[in-house]
C-alpha positions in Angstrom: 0.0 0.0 0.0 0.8 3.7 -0.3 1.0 6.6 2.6 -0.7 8.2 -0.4 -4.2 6.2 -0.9 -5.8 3.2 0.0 -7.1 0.8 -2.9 -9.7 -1.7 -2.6 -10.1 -4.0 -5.6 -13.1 -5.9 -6.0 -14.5 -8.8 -8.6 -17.5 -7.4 -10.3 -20.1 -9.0 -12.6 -20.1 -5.6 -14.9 -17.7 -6.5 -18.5 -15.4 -3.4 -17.4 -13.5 -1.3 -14.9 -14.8 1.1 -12.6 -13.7 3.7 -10.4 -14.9 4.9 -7.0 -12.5 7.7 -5.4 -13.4 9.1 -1.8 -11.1 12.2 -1.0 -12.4 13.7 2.1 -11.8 17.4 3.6 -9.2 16.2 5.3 -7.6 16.7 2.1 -7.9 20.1 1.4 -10.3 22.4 -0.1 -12.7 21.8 -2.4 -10.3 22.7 -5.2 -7.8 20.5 -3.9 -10.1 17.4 -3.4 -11.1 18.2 -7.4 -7.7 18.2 -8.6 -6.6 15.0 -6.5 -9.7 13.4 -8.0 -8.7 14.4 -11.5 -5.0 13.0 -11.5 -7.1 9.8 -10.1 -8.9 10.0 -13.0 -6.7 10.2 -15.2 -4.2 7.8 -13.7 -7.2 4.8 -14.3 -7.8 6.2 -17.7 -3.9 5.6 -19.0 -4.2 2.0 -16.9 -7.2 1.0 -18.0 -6.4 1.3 -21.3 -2.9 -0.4 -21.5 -3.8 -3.3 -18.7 -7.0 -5.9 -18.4 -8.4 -5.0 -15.6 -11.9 -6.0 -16.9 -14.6 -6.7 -14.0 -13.0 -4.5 -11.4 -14.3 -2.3 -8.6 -11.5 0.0 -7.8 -12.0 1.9 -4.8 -9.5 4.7 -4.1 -9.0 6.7 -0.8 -7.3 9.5 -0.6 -5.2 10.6 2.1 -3.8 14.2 3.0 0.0 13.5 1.2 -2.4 12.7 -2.0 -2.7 16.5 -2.7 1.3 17.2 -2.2 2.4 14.4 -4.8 3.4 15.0 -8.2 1.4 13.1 -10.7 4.1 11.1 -12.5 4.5 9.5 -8.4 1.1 8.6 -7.9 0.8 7.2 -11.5 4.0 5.0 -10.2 2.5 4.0 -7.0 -1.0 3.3 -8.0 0.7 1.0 -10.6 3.0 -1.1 -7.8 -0.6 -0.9 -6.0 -2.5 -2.8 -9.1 0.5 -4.9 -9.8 0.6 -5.7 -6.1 -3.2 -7.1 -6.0 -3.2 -9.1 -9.5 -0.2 -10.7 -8.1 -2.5 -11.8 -5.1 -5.4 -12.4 -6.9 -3.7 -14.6 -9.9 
């Protein structure tokens, strides 16, 4: 896991991936917790499309150190994360 987020991965009957984010004030503001969710976003848009993670619930939670990180590291740390859990559930 990251000090950055928490991910939950979760088997799903639905043909594709989804994404549910939770980023809480603790965060930041509310233009904070937008552009957090955003490099989220985007981050599952670039994986989704290079790796099979059909029928998938990703759940992400965002911590506080979320909102201070450079997207290229969360990019690299939510792939370790996904890497991590196919690993576990191969």
């Amino acid at each position: 896991m990251s000090p950055k987020f928490v991910v939950l991965i979760l088997k799903s009957a639905k043909a594709y991936p989804r994404l549910g984010l939770i980023v809480s004030k603790k965060v930041g503001n509310a233009i904070v917790r937008n552009k957090v969710k955003r490099k989220f976003r985007e981050i599952f848009r670039q994986l989704s499309d290079q790796k099979k993670m059909s029928q998938r619930d990703i759940i992400i939670i965002a911590r506080k150190s979320a909102s201070e990180t450079s997207f290229e590291e969360l990019t690299l740390a939510v792939l370790q994360s996904f890497q991590w859990f196919e690993r576990k559930l191969a």
